[in-house]
VOKEKOL-745832 format. One record per residue (C-alpha): x, y, z; residue number from 1; chain. Coordinates in steps of 0.25 Angstrom, whole numbers, plus 5000, padded with zeros to 4 digits. Layout:
VOKEKOL-745832
     px     py     pz   seq   mol
      X      Y      Z   NUM     A
...
//
This chain:
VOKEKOL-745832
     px     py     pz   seq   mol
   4877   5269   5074     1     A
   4875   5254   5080     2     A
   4864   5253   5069     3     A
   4873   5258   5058     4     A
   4884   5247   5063     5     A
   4873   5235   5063     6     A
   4868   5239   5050     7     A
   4882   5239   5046     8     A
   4885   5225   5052     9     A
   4873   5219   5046    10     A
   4876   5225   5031    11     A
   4891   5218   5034    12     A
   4884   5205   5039    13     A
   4874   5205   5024    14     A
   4886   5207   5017    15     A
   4894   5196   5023    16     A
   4882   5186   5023    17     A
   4881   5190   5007    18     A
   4895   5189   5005    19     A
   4894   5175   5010    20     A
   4882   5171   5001    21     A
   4889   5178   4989    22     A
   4902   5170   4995    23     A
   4895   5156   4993    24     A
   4887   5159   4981    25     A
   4902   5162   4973    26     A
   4908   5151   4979    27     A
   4897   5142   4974    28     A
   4898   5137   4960    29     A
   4890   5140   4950    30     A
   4890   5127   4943    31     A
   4894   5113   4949    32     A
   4898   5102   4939    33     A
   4896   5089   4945    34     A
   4902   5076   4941    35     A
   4898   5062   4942    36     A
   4913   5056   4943    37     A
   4928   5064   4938    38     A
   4928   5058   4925    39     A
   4932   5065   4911    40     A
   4919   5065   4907    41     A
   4911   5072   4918    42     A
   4925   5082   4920    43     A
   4922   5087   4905    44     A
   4908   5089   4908    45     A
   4911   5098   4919    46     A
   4922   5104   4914    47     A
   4915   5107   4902    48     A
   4906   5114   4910    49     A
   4915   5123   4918    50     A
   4922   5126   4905    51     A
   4910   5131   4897    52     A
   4905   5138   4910    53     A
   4911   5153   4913    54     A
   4921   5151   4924    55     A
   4912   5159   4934    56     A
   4902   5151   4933    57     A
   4910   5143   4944    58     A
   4909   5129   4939    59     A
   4913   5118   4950    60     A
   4915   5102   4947    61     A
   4913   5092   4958    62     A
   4909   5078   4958    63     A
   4897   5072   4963    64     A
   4903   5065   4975    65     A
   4907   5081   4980    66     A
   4893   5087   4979    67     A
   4892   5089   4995    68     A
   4903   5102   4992    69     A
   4893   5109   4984    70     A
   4881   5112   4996    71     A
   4890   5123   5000    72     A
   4893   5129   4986    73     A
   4879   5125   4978    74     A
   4882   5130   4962    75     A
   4871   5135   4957    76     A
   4871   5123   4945    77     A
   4874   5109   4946    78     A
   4881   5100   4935    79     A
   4879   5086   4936    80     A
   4888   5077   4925    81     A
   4885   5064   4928    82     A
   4875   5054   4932    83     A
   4881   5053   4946    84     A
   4883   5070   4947    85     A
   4867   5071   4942    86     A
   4863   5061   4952    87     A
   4873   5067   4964    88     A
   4867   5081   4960    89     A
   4853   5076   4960    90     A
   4854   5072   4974    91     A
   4860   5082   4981    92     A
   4855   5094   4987    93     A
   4861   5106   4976    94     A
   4848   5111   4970    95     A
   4856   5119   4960    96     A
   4853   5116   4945    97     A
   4858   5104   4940    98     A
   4864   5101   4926    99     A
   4866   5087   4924   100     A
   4876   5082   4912   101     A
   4880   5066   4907   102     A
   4866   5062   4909   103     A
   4857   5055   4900   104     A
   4843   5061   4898   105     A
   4834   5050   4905   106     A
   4843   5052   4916   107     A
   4842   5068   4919   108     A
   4828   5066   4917   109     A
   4828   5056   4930   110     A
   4836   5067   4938   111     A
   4826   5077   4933   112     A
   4814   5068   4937   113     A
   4822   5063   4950   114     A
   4825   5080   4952   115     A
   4810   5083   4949   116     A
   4804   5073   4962   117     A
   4814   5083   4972   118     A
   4806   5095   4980   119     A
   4816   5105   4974   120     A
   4819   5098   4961   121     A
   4833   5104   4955   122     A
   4834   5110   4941   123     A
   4840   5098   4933   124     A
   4844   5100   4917   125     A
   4854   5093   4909   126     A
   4863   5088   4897   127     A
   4860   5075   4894   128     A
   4871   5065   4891   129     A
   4863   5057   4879   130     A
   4860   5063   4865   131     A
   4845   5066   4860   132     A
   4839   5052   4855   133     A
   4837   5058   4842   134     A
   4851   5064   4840   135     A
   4856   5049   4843   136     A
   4847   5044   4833   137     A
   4853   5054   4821   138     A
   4866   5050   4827   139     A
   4862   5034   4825   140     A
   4857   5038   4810   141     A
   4868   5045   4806   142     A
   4879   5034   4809   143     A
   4868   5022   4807   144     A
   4859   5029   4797   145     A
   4853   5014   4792   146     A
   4852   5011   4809   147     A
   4834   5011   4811   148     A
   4835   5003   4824   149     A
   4839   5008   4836   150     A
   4843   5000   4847   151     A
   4843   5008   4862   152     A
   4844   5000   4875   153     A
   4835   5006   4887   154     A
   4839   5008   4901   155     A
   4830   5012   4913   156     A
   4836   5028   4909   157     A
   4834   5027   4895   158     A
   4823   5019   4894   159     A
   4817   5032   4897   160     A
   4820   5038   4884   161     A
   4812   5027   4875   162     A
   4801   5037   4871   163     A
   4812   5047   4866   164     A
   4822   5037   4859   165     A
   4808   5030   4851   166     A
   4804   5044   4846   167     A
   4816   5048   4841   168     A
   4819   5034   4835   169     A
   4805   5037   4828   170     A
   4809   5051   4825   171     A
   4822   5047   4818   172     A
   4814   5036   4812   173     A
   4821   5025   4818   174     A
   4816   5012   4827   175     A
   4821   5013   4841   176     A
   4822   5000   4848   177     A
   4825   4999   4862   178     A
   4827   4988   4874   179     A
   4826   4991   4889   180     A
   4839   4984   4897   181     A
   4834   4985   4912   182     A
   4848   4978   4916   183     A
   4864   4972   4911   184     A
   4857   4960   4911   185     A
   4846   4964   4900   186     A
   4858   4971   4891   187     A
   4860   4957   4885   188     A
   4848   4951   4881   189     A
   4843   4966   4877   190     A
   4853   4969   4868   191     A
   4851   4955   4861   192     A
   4836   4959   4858   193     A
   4841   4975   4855   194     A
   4851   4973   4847   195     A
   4847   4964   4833   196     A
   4834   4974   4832   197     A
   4842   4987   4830   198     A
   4852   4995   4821   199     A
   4860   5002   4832   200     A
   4860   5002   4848   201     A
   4861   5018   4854   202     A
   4868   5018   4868   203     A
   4858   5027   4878   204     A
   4866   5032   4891   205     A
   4858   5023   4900   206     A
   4869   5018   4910   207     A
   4859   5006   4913   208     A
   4863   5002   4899   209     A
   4873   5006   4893   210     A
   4886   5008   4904   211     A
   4900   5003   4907   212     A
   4895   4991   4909   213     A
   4886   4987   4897   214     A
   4892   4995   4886   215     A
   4903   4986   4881   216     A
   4890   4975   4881   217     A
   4882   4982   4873   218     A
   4892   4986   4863   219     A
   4897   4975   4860   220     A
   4883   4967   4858   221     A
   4879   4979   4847   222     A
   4893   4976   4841   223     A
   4890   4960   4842   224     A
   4876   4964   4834   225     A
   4883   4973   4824   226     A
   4877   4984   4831   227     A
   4882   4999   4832   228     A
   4879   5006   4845   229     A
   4877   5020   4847   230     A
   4882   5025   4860   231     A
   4882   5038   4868   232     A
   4897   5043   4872   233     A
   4907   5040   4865   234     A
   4911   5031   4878   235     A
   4902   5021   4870   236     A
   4909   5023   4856   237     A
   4921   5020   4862   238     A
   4916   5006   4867   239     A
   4912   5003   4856   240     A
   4898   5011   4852   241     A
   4898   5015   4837   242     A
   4895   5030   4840   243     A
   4889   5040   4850   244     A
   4883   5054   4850   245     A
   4887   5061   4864   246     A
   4891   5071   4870   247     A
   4903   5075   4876   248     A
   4908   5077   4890   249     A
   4910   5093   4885   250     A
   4897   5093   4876   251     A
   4890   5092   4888   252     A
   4897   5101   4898   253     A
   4897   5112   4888   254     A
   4881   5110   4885   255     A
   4879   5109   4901   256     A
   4888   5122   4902   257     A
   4878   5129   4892   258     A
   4868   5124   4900   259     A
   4872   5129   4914   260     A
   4876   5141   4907   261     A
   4861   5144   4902   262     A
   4856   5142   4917   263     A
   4866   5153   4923   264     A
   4860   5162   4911   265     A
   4844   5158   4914   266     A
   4844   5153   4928   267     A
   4839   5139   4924   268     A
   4846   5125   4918   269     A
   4842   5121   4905   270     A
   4834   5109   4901   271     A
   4839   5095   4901   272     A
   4848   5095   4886   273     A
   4855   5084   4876   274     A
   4868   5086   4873   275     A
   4869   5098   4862   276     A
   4882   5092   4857   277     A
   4889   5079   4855   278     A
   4898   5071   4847   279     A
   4899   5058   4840   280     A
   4909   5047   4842   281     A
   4910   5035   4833   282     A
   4917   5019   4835   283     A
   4923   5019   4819   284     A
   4928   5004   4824   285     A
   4916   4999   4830   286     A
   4908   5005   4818   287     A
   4916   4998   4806   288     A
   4915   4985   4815   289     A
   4901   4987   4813   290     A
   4901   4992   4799   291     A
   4895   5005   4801   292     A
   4902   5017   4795   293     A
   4903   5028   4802   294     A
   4907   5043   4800   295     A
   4916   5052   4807   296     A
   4912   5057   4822   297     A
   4913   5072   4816   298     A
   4905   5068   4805   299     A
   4895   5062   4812   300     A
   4893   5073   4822   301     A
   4894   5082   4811   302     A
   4882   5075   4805   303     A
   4874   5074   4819   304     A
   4876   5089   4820   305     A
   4868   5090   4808   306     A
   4859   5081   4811   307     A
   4858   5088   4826   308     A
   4862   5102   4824   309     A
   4857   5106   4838   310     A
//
């Protein structure tokens, strides 16, 4: 009888330690968004996110100041929108998969290499915040078609990219031609020896080159030297850029959401991806001011799907 009640008390004593792993594993979300700063554009990433996903799949958002909360509750994937979230995320101690979002590519690929150095290095994929080279190219032909000349400025990140923006330059038979800004202080002596030699100047997402700070500078010497610019949000089209191809705060959600999606199915983030959709927006003023005539947003997009139909 005595072994019967203590086999009895141990089956009670399994069950309640069971019950409390299977308490905190519920509890535990399975997705963590984290963002960088609570700002529109990082909400619609992450609620884009949550939306797409199934609501049991227990999407939580946080910011990056709040990751000591998540020790207790790990989710099985991380979400990182945001230079400051992916860098935040890179350093703690959550092993769980990471997805990181509003990054340029030469950027993941210093995560990934930074990540790779670690004893246990995490599983690191992404959706790249900048367009393919080659579909920005197509983009600069359809709106420039007589454009050859390709004007890019490089920063330490960017700079990285050289090789792939002079093969597609070559590929699209055009001439790349490229300077190196290693400070503010170059910016102005650069773009004097940039700017007569090329047809059109195209904005990489370089924050040592082109941020808050720089932008209005830039802009306006192209617009001094009757030059369009090409930007990369429609942030920059706003300021005065003569068009972008970008993608949205929800293009990006969605195509991350897909992606988390695929991992829950086969046990294992995607690779690193470009944006699979975008948009086009246009600065009709600053274009007639430079005597450029430009079509519709919806016109050109609908032309750039064409041209791009992935």
């Amino acid at each position: 009888m005595r072994r019967l009640r203590r086999l009895v008390s141990l089956s009670i004593y399994a069950l309640a330690i069971l019950a409390t792993a299977w308490s905190a594993r519920a509890g535990a979300n399975e997705v963590t968004v984290v963002i960088s700063e609570d700002t529109p554009t990082y909400r619609d990433v992450a609620n884009t996110i949550r939306g797409r996903l199934a609501p049991s799949k227990g999407v939580s958002i946080v910011k990056a100041a709040a990751l000591d909360g998540l020790k207790l509750k790990p989710p099985h994937y991380l979400v990182a929108v945001g230079s400051q979230a992916a860098q935040a995320l890179a350093t703690s101690d959550l092993d769980a998969p990471m997805l990181v979002t509003l990054l340029p590519k030469t950027a993941v690929d210093r995560l990934i290499a930074e990540s790779r150095k670690d004893i246990n290095p995490r599983a690191i994929s992404a959706v790249y915040l900048d367009q393919p080279i080659g579909r920005q190219f197509d983009f600069i032909r359809l709106i420039l078609p007589e454009a050859t000349r390709i004007g890019v400025l490089l920063g330490s990140e960017s700079g990285k990219q050289y090789a792939v923006l002079q093969a597609a330059a070559l590929e699209k038979r055009m001439r790349l031609v490229a300077q190196s800004v290693g400070g503010e202080r170059e910016l102005a002596p650069t773009l004097q020896r940039l700017l007569p030699e090329i047809d059109v100047l195209l904005a990489l997402p370089d924050p040592a080159v082109f941020n808050a700070g720089t932008i209005q500078f830039i802009l306006l010497a192209s617009y001094r030297q009757g030059l369009p610019l090409i930007g990369f949000s429609a942030t920059y089209v706003r300021a005065g850029a003569i068009a972008s191809l970008h993608s949205t705060p929800a293009h990006i959600g969605e195509q991350a959401a897909d992606m988390l999606t695929a991992a829950m199915r086969g046990g294992a983030l995607p690779p690193p991806q470009y944006p699979r959709q975008y948009a086009v927006a246009t600065n009709p003023h600053v274009a007639r001011s430079l005597g450029i005539v430009i079509e519709s947003e919806e016109a050109m997009l609908q032309r750039m799907r064409a041209l791009d139909p992935r």
